[in-house]
C-alpha positions, 0 to 999 in steps of 0.5 A: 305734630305730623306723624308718617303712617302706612294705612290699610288698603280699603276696597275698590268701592269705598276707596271710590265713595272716598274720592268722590267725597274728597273731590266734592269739598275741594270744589267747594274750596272747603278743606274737610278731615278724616278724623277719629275711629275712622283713622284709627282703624285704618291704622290698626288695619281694621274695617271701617264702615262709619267714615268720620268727616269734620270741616270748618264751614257749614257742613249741613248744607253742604251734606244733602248735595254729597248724599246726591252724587254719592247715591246715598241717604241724608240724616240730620244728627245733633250739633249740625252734624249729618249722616250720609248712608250709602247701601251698594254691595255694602253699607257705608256711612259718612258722619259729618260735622263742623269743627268743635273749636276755632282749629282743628287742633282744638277740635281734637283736643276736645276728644275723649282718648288720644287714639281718637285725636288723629285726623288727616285731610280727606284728599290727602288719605285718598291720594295715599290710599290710590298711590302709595305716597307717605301720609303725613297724620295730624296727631298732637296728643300722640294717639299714634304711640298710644296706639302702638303702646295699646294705652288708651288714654284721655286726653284731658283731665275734663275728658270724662266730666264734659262726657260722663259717657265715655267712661263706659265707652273706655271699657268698650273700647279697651276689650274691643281693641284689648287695650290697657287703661292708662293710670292717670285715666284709670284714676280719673275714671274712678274719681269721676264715676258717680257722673254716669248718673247724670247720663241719659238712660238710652246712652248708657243702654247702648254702652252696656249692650255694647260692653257685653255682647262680644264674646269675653264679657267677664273681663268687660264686666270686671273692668267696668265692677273696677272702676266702681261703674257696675254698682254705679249703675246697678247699686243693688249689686253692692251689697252683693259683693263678698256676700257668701253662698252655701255649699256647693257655691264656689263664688260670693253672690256678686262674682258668682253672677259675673262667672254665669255670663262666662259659663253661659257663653262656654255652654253656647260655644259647646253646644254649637262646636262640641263640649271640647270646644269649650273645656266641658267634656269631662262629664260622665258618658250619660251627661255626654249622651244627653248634652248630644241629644240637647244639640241635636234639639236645639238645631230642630228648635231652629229648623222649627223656628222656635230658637236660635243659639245666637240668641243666647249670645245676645247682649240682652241675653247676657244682662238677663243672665247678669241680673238672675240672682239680684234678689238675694242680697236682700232675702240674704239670712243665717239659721240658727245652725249658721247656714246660709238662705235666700228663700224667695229671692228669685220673685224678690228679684223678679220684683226689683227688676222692672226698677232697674231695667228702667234706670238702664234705659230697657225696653218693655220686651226686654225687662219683662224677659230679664223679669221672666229669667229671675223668677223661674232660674231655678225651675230646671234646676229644681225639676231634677230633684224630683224622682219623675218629670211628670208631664204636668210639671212640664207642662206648666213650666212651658204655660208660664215661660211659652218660647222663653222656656228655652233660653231659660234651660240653658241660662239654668246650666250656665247657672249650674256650671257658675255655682260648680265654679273649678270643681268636678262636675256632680250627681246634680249636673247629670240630673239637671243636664238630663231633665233640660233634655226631657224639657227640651223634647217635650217642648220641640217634639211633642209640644201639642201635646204637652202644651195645646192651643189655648182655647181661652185667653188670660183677658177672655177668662176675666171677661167671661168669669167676671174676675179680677187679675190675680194668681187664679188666673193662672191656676185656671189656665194650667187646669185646663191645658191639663183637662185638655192633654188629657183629653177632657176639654175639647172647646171653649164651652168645656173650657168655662165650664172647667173653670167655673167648676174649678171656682166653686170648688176653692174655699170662700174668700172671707173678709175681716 
């Protein structure tokens, strides 16, 4: 079927790069189609950087020449494809394929969701995009009308069993172009999840970062949680699910982790235009006050070079947030007096980490962060109960969590605010909201004397002292940083010799 559509202008330079990709193939007597996202883009009058290009013969020996006479860079890609990058005042990318099938209809007939089965010829949308003339769009499955109708809908019922994938590129894909899920695909979906399983960890990390980093993740999130994807690919949410909280909680344990990624983009959104921006203004006039201050330290944060607000709207960031309370399911008790607990479950949490982070496909730096989040989440939060913020206390906050101590005071809040859920902001936001600040200022202004240079490493401390890795370690460490911001301990002999009598002084060890 052949549908008349108007496409959207593209710049002078692309429209270029175009025309000189269409007269390369019709030199070559080798017809080659604009397909897929590229057209669908066009249609719905959006950029396009990536161009989608498939032809019936060899189409990567054809892909280094067209790399030469666009000025660009040759890649090999997977099933004979090739990718052409070419960075002028822009990057743009040709991915070329051979057709899937003995047609372009059957080409497009294998694709994942209708709106993605469009395809025209390339010469034929360069003409239309230099002279106006009417575009005549291969469109069998009707993408078109789906598009109109923002359905998104798979194009066969095998759509998601040849490709588990794309059911997480359905989520994306419907809160990236807000689109509603057909009920025949939905079902699918739901019928055929447990295959994401079956789905290489590197994929399905690029899928989930990209479902989570625009702003609005609570809705991907809960679409994906919908579609029975969430548990599949974090089963230890499950248990989660309408598993109660004591007061002040508003949510259960599986929501409440959902609202913090909410909340900690509020907070990101606050901080950056103001707590009016985000619907947090409603705080009494010392919270307002510490809340400007905490604005004005994360802007010397980055001046310094320490932090920037945009990595708290990072995808990482946000699986970190996500994941912050995934130990207390399992440390879940009721007292005698019927009151809910999790004790431990940040270090139970910190413990299950490294499993699931690997399922997912996370690097190391990213797990041992998200690692990090959960088992310190509650330190902030925890500081502000005392009476006094000691410089000690500070001090060893900064020594276990170095730069990383940042985003955590903000994932604290944004945790804070998710336990509040709708109601009125309490005495324990304004203590929480102001020992962030005093964190905050400790670390930025006065960091060398809060946290001073370390005058011996975890491994130079085990080497010298003949120790074993332990929580010792860790106490050593701490006790000097504290000799030395007092003014005690000046060098790396001091340091030893702080160390070596810290030792003597514990209690002996004794074997049974």
């Amino acid at each position: 079927m052949k549908e008349q559509v108007q496409l959207q202008v593209v710049d002078s330079q692309t429209l270029q790069l175009l025309s000189t990709t269409a007269h390369f193939f019709a030199n070559q007597q080798q017809p080659v189609y604009l397909v897929g996202g590229s057209l669908r883009n066009l249609l719905l009058a959006l950029p396009v950087h990536d161009w989608d290009l498939v032809s019936a013969l060899d189409t990567r020996r054809q892909a280094r020449r067209l790399a030469d006479q666009l000025g660009g860079f040759y890649a090999p890609m997977n099933e004979n494809a090739s990718r052409i990058i070419v960075k002028q005042n822009q990057e743009t990318t040709f991915d070329l394929a051979p057709l899937k099938g003995d047609s372009l209809q059957a080409d497009l007939q294998q694709r994942d969701f209708t709106i993605n089965a469009l395809a025209a010829p390339l010469v034929d949308v360069v003409t239309h995009l230099t002279t106006g003339q009417p575009l005549h769009l291969i469109d069998p499955l009707h993408g078109v009308a789906d598009l109109d109708k923002r359905l998104l809908r798979a194009v066969s019922e095998t759509a998601f069993r040849a490709s588990p994938q794309r059911m997480l590129r359905a989520v994306r894909l419907a809160g990236h172009y807000q689109l509603s899920l057909e009920e025949k695909t939905r079902a699918l979906i739901l019928h055929d999840a447990p295959l994401l399983s079956t789905v290489a960890r590197e994929i399905i990390h690029t899928e989930l970062l990209a479902i989570l980093a625009p702003k609005g993740a609570l809705q991907q999130l809960h679409m994906l949680d919908s579609l029975r994807l969430l548990t599949t690919l974090i089963p230890e949410f499950e248990e989660a699910r309408g598993m109660q909280q004591p007061w002040p909680h508003h949510w259960d344990v599986l929501e409440h982790s959902l609202q913090t990624i909410e909340m900690l983009e509020k907070l990101t959104t606050a901080l950056r235009k103001g707590p009016a921006a985000a619907g947090l203004d409603q705080q009494e006039a010392q919270s307002l006050k510490d809340f400007a201050e905490i604005q004005n330290l994360l802007s010397e944060a980055e001046e310094q070079g320490l932090f920037s607000l945009a990595e708290m709207e990072a995808p990482q960031m946000k699986l970190a947030t996500l994941l912050h309370d995934i130990g207390k399911p399992s440390t879940f008790e009721i007292d005698e007096e019927e009151r809910v607990h999790f004790y431990g479950h940040p270090q139970v949490g910190a413990n299950m980490i490294t499993t699931i982070m690997q399922r997912l496909g996370a690097s190391t730096v990213e797990t041992r962060f998200t690692k990090l989040i959960a088992a310190h989440h509650m330190r902030p939060g925890q500081l502000g109960q005392v009476e006094e913020l000691t410089s000690r206390a500070t001090r060893r906050y900064f020594l276990d969590l170095g730069k990383a101590g940042i985003p955590l005071t903000l994932i604290s809040l944004a945790d804070h605010l998710a336990t509040l859920g709708p109601q009125e902001f309490s005495p324990s936001w304004v203590k929480h909201l102001h020992v962030v600040r005093q964190l905050l200022t400790s670390y930025i202004r006065q960091r060398e004397s809060i946290v001073p240079p370390r005058l011996l490493s975890p491994q130079e401390l085990m080497r010298k002292l003949k120790l074993e890795q332990g929580p010792i370690i860790g106490q050593l460490l701490s006790a000097i940083a504290d000799a030395q911001a007092e003014g005690k301990v000046h060098s790396k002999e001091e340091a030893l010799w702080l160390a070596e009598e810290y030792l003597q002084a514990q209690p002996e060890t004794v074997e049974s």
